[in-house]
PDB file as gemmi writes it, atoms N, CA and C in Angstrom:
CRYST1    1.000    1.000    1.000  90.00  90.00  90.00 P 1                      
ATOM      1  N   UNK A   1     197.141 129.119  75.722  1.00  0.00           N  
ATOM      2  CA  UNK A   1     197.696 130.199  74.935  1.00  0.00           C  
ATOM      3  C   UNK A   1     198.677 129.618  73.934  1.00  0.00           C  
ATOM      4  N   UNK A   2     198.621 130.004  72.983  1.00  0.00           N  
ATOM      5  CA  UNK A   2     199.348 129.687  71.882  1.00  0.00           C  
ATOM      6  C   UNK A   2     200.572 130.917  71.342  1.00  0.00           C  
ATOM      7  N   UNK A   3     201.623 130.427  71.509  1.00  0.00           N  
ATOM      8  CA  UNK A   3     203.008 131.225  70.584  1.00  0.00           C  
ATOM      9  C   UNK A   3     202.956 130.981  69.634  1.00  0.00           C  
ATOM     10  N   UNK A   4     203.107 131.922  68.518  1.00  0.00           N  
ATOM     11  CA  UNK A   4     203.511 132.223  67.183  1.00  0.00           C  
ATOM     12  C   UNK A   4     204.800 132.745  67.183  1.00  0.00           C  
ATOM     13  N   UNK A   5     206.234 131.139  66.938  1.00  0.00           N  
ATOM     14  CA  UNK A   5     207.665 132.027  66.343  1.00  0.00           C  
ATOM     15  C   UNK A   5     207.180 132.867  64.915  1.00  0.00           C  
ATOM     16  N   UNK A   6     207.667 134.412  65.154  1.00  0.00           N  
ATOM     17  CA  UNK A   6     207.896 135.305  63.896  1.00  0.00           C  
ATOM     18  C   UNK A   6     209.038 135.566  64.108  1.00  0.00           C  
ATOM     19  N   UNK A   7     209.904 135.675  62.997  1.00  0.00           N  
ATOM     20  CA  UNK A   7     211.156 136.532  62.337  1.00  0.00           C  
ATOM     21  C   UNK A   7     210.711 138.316  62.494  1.00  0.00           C  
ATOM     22  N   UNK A   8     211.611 139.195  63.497  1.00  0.00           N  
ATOM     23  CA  UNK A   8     211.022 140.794  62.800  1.00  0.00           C  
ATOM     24  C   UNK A   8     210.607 140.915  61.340  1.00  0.00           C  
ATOM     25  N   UNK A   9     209.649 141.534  61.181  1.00  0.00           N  
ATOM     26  CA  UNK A   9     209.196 142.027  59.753  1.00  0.00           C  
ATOM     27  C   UNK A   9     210.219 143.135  58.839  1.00  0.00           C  
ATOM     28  N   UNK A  10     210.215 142.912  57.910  1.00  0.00           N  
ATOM     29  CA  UNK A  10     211.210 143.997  57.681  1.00  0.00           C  
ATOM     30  C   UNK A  10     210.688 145.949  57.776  1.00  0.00           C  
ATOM     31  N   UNK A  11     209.586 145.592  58.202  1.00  0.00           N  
ATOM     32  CA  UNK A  11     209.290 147.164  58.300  1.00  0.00           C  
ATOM     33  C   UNK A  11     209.763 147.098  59.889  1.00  0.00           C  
ATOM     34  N   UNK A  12     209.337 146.466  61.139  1.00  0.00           N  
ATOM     35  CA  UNK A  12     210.283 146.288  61.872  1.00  0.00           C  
ATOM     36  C   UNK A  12     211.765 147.113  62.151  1.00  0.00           C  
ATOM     37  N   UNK A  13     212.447 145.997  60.848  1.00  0.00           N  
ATOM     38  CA  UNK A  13     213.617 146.109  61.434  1.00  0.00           C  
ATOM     39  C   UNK A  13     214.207 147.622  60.454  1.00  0.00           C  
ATOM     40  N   UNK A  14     213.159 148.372  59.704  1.00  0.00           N  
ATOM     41  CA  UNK A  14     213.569 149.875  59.147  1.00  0.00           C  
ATOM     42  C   UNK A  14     213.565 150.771  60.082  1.00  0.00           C  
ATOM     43  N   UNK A  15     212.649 150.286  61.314  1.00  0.00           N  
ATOM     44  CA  UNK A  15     212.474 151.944  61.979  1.00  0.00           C  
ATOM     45  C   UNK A  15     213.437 151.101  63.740  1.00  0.00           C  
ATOM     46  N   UNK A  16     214.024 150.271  63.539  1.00  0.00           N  
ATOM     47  CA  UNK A  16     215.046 150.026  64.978  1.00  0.00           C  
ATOM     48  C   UNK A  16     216.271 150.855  64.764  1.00  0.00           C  
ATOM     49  N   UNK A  17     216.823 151.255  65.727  1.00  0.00           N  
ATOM     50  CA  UNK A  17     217.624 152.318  65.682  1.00  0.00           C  
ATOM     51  C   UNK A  17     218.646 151.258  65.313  1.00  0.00           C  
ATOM     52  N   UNK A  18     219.986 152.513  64.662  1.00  0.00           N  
ATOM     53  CA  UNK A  18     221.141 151.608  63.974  1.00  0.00           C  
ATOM     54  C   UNK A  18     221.812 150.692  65.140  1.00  0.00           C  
ATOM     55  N   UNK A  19     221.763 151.527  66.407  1.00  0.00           N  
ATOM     56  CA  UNK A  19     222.426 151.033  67.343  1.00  0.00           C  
ATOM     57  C   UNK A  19     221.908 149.541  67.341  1.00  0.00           C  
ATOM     58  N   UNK A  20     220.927 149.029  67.211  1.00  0.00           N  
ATOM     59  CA  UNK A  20     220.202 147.747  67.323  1.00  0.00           C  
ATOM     60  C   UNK A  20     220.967 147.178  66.450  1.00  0.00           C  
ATOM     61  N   UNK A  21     221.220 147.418  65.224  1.00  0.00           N  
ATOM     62  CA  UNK A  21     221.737 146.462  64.280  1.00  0.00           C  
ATOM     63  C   UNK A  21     222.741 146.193  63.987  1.00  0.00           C  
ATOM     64  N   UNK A  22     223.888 146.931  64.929  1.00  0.00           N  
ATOM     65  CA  UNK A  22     225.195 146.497  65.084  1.00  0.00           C  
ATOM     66  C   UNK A  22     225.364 144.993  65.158  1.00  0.00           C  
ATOM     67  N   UNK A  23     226.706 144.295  64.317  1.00  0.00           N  
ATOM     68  CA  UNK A  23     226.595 142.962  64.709  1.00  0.00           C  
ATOM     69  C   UNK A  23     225.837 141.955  64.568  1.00  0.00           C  
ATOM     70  N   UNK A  24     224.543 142.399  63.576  1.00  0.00           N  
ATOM     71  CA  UNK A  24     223.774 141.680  62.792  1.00  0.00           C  
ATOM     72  C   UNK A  24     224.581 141.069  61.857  1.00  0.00           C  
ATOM     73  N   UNK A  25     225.470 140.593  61.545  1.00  0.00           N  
ATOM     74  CA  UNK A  25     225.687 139.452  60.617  1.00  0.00           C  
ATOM     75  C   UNK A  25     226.107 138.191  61.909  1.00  0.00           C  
ATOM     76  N   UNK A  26     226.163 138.349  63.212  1.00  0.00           N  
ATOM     77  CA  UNK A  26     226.335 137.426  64.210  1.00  0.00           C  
ATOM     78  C   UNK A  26     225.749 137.045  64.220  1.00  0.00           C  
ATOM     79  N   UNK A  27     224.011 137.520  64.089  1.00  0.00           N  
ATOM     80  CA  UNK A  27     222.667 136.958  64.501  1.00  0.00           C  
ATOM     81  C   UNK A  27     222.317 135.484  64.220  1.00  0.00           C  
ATOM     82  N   UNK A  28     222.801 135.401  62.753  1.00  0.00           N  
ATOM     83  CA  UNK A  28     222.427 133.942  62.262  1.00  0.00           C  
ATOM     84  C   UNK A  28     223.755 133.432  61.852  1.00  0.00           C  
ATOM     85  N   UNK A  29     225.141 133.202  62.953  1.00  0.00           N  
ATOM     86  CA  UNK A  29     225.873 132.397  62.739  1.00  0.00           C  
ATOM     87  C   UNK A  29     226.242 131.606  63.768  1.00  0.00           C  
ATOM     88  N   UNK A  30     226.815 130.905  63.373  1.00  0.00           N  
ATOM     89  CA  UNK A  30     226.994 129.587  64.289  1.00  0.00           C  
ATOM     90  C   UNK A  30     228.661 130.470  64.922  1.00  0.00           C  
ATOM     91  N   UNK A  31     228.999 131.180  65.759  1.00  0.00           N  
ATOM     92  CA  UNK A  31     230.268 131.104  66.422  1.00  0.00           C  
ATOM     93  C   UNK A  31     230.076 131.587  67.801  1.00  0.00           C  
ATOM     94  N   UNK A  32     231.609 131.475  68.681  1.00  0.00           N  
ATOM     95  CA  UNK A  32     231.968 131.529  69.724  1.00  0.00           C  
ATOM     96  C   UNK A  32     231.509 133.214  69.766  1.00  0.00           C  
ATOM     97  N   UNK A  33     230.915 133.869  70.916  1.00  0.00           N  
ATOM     98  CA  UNK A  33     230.808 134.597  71.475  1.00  0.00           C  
ATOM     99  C   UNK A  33     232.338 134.674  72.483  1.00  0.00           C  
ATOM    100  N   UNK A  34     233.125 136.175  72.554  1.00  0.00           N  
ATOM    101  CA  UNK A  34     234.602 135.952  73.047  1.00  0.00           C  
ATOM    102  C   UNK A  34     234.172 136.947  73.912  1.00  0.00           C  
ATOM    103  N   UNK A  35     234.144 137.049  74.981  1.00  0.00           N  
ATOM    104  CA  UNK A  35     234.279 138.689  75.984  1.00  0.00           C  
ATOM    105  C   UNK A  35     235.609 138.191  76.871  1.00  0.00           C  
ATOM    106  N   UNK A  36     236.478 139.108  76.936  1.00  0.00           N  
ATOM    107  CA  UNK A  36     237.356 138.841  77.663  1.00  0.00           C  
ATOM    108  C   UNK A  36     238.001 137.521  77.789  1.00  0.00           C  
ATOM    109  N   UNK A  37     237.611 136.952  79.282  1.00  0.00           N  
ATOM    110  CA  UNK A  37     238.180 135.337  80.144  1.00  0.00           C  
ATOM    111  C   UNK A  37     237.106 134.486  79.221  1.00  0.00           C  
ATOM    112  N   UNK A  38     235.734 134.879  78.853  1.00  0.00           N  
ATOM    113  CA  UNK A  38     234.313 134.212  78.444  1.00  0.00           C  
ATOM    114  C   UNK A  38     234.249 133.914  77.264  1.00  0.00           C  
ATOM    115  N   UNK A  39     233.868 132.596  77.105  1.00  0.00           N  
ATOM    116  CA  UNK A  39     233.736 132.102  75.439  1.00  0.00           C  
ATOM    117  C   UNK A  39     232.311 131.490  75.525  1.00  0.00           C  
ATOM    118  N   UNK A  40     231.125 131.856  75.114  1.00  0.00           N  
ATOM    119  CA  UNK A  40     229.714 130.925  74.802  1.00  0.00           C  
ATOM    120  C   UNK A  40     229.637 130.569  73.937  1.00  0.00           C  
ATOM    121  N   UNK A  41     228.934 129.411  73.396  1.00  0.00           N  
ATOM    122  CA  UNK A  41     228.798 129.424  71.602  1.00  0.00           C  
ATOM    123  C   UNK A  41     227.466 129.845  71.267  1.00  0.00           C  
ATOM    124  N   UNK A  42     227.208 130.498  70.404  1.00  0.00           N  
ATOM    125  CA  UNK A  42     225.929 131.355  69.790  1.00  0.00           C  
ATOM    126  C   UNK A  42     225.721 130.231  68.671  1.00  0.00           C  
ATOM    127  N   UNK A  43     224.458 129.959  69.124  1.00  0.00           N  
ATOM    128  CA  UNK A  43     224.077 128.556  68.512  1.00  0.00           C  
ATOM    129  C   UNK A  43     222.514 128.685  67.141  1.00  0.00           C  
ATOM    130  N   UNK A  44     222.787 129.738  66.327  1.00  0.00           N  
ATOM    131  CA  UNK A  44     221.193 130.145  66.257  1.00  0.00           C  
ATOM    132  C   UNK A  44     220.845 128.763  65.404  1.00  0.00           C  
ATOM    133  N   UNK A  45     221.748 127.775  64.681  1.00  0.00           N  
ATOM    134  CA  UNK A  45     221.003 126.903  63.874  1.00  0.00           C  
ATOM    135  C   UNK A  45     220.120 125.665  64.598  1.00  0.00           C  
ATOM    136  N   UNK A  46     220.473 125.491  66.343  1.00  0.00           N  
ATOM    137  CA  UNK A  46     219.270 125.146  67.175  1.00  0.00           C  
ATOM    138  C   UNK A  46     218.003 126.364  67.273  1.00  0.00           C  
ATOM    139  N   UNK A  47     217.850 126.761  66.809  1.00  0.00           N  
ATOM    140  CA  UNK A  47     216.376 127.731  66.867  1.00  0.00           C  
ATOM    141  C   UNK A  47     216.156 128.565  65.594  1.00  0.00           C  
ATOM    142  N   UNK A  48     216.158 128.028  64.639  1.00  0.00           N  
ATOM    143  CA  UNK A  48     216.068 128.532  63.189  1.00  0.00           C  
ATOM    144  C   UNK A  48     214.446 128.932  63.117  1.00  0.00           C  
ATOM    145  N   UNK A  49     213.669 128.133  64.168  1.00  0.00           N  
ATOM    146  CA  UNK A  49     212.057 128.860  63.837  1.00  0.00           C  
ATOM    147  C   UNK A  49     212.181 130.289  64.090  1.00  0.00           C  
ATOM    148  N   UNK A  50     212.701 131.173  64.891  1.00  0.00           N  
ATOM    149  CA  UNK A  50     212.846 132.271  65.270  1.00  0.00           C  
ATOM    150  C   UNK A  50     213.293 132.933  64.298  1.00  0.00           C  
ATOM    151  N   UNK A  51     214.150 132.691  63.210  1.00  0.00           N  
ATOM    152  CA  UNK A  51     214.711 132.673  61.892  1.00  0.00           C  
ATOM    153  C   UNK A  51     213.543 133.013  60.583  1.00  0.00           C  
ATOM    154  N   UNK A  52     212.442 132.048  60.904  1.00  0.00           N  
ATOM    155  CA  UNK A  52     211.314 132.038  59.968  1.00  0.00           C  
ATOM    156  C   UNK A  52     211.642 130.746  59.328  1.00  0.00           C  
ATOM    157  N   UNK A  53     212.813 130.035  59.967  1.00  0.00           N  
ATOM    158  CA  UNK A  53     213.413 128.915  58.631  1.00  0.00           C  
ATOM    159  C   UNK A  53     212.917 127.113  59.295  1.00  0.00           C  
ATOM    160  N   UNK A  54     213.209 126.192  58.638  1.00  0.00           N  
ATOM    161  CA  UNK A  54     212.326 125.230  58.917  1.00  0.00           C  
ATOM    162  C   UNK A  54     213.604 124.943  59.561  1.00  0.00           C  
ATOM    163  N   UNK A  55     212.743 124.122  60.613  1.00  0.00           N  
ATOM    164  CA  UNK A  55     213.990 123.511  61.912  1.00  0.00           C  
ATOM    165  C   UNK A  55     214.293 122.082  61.481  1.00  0.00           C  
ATOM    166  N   UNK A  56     215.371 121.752  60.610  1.00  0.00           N  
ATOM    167  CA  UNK A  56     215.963 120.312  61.240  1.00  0.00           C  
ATOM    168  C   UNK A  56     216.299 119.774  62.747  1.00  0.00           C  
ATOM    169  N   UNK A  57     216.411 118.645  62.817  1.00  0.00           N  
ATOM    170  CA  UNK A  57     217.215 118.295  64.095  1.00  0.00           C  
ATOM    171  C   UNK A  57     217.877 118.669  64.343  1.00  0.00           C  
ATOM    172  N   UNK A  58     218.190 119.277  65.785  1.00  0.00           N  
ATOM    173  CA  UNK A  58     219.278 120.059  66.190  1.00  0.00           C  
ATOM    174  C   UNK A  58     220.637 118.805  66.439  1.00  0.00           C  
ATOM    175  N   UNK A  59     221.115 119.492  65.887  1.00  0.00           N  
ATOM    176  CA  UNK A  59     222.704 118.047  66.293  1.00  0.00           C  
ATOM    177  C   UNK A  59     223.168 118.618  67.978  1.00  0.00           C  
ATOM    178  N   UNK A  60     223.987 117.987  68.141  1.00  0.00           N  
ATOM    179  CA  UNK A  60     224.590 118.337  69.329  1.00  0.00           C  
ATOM    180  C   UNK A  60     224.924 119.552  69.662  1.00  0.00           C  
ATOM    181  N   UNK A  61     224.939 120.256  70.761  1.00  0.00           N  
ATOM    182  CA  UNK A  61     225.537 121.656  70.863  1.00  0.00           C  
ATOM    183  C   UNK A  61     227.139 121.864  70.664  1.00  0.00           C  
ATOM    184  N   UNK A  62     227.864 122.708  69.926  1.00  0.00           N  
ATOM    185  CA  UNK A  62     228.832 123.077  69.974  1.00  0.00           C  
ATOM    186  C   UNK A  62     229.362 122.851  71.444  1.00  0.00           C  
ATOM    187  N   UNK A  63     230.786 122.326  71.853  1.00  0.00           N  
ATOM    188  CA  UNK A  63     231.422 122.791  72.941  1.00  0.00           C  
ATOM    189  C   UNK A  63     232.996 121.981  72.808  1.00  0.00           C  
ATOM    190  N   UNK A  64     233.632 123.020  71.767  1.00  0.00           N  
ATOM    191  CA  UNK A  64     235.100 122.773  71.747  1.00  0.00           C  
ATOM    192  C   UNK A  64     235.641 122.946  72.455  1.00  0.00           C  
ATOM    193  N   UNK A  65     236.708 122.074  72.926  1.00  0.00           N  
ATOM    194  CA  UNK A  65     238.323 122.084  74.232  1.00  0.00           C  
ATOM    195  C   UNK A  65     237.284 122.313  75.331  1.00  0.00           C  
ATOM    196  N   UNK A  66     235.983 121.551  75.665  1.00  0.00           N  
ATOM    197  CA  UNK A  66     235.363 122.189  76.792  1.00  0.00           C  
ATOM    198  C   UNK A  66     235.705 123.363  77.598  1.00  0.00           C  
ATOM    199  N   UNK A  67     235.338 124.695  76.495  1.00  0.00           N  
ATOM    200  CA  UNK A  67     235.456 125.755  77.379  1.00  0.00           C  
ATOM    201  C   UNK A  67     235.091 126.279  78.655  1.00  0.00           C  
ATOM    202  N   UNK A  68     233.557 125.485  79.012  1.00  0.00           N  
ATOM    203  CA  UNK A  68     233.256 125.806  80.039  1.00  0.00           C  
ATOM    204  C   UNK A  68     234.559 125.245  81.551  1.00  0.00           C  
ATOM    205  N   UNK A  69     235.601 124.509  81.378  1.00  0.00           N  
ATOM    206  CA  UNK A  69     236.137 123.875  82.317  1.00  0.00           C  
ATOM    207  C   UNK A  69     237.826 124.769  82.401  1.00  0.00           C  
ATOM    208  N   UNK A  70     237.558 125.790  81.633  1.00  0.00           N  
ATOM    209  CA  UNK A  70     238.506 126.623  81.575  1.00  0.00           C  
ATOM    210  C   UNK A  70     238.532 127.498  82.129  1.00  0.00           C  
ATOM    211  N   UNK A  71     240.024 127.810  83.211  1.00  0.00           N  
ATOM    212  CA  UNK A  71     240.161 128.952  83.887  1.00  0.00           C  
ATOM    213  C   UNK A  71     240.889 129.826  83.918  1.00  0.00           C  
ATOM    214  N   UNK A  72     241.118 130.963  84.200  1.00  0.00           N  
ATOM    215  CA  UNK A  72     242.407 131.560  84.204  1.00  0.00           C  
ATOM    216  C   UNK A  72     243.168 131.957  85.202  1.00  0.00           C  
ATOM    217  N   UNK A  73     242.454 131.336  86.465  1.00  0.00           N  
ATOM    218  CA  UNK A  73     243.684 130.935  87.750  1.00  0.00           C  
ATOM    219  C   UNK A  73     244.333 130.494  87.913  1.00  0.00           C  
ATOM    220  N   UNK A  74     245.577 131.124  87.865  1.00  0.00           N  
ATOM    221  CA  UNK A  74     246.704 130.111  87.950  1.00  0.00           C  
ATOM    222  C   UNK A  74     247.160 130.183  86.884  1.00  0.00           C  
ATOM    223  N   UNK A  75     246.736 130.655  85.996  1.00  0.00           N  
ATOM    224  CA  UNK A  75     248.020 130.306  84.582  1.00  0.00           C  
ATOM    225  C   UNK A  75     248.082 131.596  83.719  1.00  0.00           C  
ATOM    226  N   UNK A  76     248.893 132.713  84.769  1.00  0.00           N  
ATOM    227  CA  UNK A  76     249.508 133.842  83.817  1.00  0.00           C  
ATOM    228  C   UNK A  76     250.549 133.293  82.501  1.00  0.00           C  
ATOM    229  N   UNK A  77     251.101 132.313  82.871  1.00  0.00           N  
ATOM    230  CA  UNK A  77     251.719 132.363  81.727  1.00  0.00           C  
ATOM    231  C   UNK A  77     251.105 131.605  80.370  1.00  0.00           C  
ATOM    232  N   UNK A  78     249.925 131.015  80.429  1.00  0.00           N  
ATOM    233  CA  UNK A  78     249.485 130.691  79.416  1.00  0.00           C  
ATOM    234  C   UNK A  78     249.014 131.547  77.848  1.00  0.00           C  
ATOM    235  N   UNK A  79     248.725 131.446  76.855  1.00  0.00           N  
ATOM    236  CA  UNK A  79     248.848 132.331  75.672  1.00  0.00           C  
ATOM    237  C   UNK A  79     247.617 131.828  75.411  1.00  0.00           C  
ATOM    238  N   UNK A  80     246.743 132.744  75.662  1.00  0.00           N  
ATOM    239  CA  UNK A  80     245.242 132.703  75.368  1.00  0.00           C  
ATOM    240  C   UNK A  80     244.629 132.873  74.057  1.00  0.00           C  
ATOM    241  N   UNK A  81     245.203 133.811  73.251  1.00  0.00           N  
ATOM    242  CA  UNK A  81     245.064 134.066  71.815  1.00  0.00           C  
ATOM    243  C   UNK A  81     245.660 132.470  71.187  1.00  0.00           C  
ATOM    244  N   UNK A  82     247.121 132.116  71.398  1.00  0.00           N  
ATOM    245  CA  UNK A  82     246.558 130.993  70.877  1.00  0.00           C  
ATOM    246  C   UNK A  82     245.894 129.882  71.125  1.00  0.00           C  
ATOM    247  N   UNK A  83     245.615 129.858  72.388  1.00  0.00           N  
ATOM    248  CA  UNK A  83     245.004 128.419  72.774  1.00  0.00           C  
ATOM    249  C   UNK A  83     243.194 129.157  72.239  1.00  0.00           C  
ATOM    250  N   UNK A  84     243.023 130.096  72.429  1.00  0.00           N  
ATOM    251  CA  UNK A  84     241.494 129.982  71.521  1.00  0.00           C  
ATOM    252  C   UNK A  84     241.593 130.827  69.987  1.00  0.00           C  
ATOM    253  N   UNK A  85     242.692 130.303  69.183  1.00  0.00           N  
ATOM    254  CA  UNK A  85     243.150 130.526  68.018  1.00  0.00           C  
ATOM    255  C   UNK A  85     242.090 130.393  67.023  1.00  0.00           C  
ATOM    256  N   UNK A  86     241.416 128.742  67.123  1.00  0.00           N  
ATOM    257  CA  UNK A  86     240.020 128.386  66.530  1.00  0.00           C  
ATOM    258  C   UNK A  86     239.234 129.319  66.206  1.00  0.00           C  
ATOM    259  N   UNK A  87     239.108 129.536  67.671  1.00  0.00           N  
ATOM    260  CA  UNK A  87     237.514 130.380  67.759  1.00  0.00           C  
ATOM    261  C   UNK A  87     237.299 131.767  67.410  1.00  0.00           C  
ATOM    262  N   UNK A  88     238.810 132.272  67.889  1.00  0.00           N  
ATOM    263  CA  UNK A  88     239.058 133.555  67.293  1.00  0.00           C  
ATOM    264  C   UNK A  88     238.814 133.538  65.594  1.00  0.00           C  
ATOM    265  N   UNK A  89     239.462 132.478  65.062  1.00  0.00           N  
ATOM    266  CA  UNK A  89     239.283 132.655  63.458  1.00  0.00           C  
ATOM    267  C   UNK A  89     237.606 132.753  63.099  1.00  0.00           C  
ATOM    268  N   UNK A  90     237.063 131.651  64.030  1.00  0.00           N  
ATOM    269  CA  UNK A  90     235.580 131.651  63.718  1.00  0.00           C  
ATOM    270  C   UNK A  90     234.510 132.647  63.691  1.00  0.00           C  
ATOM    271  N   UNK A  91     235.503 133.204  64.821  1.00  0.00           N  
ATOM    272  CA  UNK A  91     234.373 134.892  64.994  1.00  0.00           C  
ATOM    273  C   UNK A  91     234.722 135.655  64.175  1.00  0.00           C  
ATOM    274  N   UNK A  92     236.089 135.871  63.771  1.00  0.00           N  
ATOM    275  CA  UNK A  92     236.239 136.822  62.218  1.00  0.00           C  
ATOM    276  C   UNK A  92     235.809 136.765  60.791  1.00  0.00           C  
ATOM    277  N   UNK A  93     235.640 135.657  61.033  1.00  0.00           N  
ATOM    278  CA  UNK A  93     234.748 134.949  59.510  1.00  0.00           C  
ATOM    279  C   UNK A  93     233.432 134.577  59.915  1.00  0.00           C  
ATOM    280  N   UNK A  94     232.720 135.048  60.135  1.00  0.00           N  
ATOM    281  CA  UNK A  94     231.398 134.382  61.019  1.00  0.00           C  
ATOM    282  C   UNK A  94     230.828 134.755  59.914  1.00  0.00           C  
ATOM    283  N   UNK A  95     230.905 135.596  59.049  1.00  0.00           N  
ATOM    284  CA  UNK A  95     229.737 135.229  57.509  1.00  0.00           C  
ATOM    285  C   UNK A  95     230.282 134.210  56.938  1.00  0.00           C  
ATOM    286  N   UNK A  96     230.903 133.351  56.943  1.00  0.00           N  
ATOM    287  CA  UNK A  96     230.898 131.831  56.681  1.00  0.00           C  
ATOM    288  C   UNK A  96     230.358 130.916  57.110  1.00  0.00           C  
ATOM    289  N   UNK A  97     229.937 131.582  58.775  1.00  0.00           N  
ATOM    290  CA  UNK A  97     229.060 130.325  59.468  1.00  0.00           C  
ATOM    291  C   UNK A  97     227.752 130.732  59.420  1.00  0.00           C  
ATOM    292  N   UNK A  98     227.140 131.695  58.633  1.00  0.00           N  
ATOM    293  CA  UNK A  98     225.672 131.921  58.917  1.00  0.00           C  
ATOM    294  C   UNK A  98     224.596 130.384  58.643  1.00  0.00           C  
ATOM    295  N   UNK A  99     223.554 130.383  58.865  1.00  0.00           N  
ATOM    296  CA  UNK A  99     222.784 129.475  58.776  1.00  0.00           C  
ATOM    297  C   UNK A  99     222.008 130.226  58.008  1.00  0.00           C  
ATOM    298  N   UNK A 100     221.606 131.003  57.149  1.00  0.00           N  
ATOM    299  CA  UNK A 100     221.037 131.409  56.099  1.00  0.00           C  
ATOM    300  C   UNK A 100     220.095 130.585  55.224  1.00  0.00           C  
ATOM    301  N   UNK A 101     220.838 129.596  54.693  1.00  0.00           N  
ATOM    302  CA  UNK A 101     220.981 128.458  53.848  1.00  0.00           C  
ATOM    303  C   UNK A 101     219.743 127.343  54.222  1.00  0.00           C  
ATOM    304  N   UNK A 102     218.988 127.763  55.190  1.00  0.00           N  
ATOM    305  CA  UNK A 102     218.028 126.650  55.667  1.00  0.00           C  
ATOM    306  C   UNK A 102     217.089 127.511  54.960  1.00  0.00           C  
ATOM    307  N   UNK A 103     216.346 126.185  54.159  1.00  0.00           N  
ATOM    308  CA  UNK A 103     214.908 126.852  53.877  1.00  0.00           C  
ATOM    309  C   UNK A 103     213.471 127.739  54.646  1.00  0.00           C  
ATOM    310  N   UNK A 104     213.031 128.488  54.095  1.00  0.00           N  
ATOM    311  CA  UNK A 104     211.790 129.358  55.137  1.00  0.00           C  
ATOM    312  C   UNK A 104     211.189 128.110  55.716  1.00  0.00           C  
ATOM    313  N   UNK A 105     210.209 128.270  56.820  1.00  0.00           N  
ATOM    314  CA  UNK A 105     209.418 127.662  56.965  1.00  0.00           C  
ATOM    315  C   UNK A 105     207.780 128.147  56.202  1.00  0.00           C  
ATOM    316  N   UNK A 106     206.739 127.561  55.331  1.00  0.00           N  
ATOM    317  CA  UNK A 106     205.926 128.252  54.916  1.00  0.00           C  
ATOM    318  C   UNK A 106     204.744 127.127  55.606  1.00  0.00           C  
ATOM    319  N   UNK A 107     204.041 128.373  56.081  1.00  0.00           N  
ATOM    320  CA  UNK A 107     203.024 127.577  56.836  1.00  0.00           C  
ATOM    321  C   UNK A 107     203.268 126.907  57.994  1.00  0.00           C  
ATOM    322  N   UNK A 108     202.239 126.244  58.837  1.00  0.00           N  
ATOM    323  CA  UNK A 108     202.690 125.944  60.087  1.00  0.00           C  
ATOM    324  C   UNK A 108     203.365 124.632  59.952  1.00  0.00           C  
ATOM    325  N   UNK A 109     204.328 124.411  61.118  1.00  0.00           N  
ATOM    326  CA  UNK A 109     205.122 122.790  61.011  1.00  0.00           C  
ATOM    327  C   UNK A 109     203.707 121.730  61.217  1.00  0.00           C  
ATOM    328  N   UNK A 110     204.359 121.001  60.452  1.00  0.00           N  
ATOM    329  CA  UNK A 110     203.524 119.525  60.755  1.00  0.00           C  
ATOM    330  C   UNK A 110     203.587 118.767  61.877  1.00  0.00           C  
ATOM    331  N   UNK A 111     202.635 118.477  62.371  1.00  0.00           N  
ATOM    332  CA  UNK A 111     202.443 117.415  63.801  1.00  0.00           C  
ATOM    333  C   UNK A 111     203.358 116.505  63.843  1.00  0.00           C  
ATOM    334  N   UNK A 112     203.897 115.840  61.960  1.00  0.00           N  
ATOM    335  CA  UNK A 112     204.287 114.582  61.968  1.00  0.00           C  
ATOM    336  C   UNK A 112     205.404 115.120  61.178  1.00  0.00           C  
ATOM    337  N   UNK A 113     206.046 116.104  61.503  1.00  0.00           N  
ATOM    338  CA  UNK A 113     207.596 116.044  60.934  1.00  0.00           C  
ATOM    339  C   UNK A 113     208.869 115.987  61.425  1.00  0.00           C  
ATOM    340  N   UNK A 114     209.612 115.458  60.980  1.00  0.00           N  
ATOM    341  CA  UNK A 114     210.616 114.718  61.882  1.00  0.00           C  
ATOM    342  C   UNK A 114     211.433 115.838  62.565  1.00  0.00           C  
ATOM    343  N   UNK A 115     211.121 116.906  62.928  1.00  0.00           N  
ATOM    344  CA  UNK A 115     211.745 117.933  64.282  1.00  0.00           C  
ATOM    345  C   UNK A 115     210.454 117.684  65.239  1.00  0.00           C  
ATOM    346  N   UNK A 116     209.212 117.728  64.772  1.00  0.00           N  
ATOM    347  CA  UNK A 116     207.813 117.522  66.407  1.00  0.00           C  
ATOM    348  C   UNK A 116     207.827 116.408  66.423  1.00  0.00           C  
ATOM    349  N   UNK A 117     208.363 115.446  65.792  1.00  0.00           N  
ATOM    350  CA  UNK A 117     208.540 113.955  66.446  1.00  0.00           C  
ATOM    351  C   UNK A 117     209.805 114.078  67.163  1.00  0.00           C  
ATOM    352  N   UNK A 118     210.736 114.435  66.965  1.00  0.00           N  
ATOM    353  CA  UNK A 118     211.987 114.254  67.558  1.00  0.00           C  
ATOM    354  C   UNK A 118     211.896 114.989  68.874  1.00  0.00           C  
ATOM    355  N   UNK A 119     210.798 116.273  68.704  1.00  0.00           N  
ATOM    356  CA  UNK A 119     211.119 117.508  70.028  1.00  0.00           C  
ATOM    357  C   UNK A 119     210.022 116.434  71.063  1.00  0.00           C  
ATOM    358  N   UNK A 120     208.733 116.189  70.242  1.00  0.00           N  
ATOM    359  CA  UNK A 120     208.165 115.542  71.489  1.00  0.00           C  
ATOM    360  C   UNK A 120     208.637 113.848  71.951  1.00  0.00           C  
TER     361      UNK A 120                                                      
END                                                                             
């Protein structure tokens, strides 16, 4: 069986309810996801085929002040706003980090281009 990555079509994305499209300018940026104690990084420029856009090499994954090793036991008195000051800025400006900017992909990837050489 064979997958075909598609991007929604834009007729698609006319008849999804608004509720769906809340927060669509997050979709294609590179920032910290914040809930509460929880910080992930929303990484879409590793999966830009899903995008419709041609995949470079993915560089390394985001993971500033290793968030994952962060807790909040034990340290009421710490100041959380500023110790994730960064990231907070990053998520307010996150139309600065879109990945937009990568070209479509047209037509299928090549066997021999340097993301299916690198992935296989």
């Amino acid at each position: 069986m064979q997958f075909l990555w598609e991007p929604y079509t834009t007729n698609v994305m006319l008849v999804l309810p608004p509720i769906c499209l809340v927060g669509s300018v997050a979709w294609s940026a590179v920032v910290p996801l914040i809930c509460f104690q929880v910080i992930e990084w929303h990484q879409p420029d590793r999966v830009l085929r899903q995008f419709g856009m041609q995949q470079p090499i993915p560089r390394c994954p985001s993971q500033p002040l290793n968030i994952h090793g962060i807790t909040l036991k034990g340290k009421h008195d710490e100041n959380w706003g500023q110790l994730f000051t960064p990231m907070i800025h990053q998520w307010n400006n996150q139309a600065y980090f879109r990945v937009d900017d990568y070209p479509q992909q047209e037509g299928l990837l090549s066997f021999n281009s340097d993301y299916m050489v690198w992935y296989r």
